[in-house]
N, C-alpha and C positions, 0 to 999 in steps of 0.2 A: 536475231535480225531486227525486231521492231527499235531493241536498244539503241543502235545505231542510225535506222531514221529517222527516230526521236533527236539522235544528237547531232546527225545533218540539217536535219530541222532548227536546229536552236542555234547551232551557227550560222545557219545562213540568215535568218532570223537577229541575231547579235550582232553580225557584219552590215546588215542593212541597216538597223539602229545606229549604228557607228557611224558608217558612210556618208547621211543624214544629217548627222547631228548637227544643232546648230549651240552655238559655245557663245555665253552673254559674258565678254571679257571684266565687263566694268563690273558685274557684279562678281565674278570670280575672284577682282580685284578684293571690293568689299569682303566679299567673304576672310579672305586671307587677313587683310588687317582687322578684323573681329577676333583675332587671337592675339593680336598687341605682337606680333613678333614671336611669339613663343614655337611656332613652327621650325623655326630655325635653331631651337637650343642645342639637337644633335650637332651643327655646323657650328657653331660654339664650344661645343665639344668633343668633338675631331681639330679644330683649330688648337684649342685649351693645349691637347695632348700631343699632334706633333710637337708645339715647344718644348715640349719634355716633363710636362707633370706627369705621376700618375695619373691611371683612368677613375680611380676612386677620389683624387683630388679635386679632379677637372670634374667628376660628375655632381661631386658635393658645391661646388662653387654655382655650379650649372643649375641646379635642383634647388638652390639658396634662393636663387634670382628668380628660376623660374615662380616657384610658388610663391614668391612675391607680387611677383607679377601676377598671377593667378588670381589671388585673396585681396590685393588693395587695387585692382583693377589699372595697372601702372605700364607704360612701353617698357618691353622686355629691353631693347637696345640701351635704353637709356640708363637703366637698374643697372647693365653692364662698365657701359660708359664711367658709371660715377661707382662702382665699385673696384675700391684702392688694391684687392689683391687681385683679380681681374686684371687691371690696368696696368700691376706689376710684369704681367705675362704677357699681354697681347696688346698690341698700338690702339688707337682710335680707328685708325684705317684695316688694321687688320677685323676688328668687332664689327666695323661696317661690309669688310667684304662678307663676313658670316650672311648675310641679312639679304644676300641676290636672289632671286631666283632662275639668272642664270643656267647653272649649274644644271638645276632639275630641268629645261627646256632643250639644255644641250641636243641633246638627239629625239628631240618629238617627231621630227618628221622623216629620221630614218626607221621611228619605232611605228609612224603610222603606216607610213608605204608598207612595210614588212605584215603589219596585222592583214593591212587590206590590199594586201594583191592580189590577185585575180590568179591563180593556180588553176585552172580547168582548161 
């Protein structure tokens, strides 16, 4: 029993924290371009790989750039942009849709309603 009031406790607790929150867009922004783009290499390569490479192609092209990016402190997009077998595979436009965030916002606010609805 205390198990479980413990862990009523920490959810109600968790869900209040939530509820609460207050979210500093402009630095979340920052945050994200502190990684030069490199957040998005998976979306690089899922893009890579629908075209039809291998996953071991697309990931070596992807891991090439990335850690470039990484070591000489360089925008991940751009590395993409100007590399010739990269560019053999994928447009300009399509290297830029990689790079949305979009995608991961699609359903924030069917994912918040759902965390924090009220079930009692």
């Amino acid at each position: 029993p205390d198990s479980f009031i413990l862990t009523d406790f920490i959810l109600a607790e968790t869900t209040d924290i939530i509820k609460n929150w207050k979210v500093n867009a402009d630095r979340m922004k920052e945050n994200i371009d502190l990684t030069r783009g490199l957040i998005f290499s998976q979306s690089v390569l899922l893009a890579l790989t629908k075209k039809g490479i291998s996953r071991e192609q697309a990931f070596r092209l992807v891991q090439r750039n990335s850690l470039k990016a990484w070591k000489e402190r360089l925008d991940f997009k751009d590395l993409l942009q100007s590399d010739k077998e990269i560019r053999e595979i994928l447009t300009k436009e399509e290297i830029n849709s990689c790079f949305s965030l979009q995608p991961y916002l699609e359903k924030i606010d069917y994912i918040f309603d759902r965390v924090l609805r009220d079930e009692s």
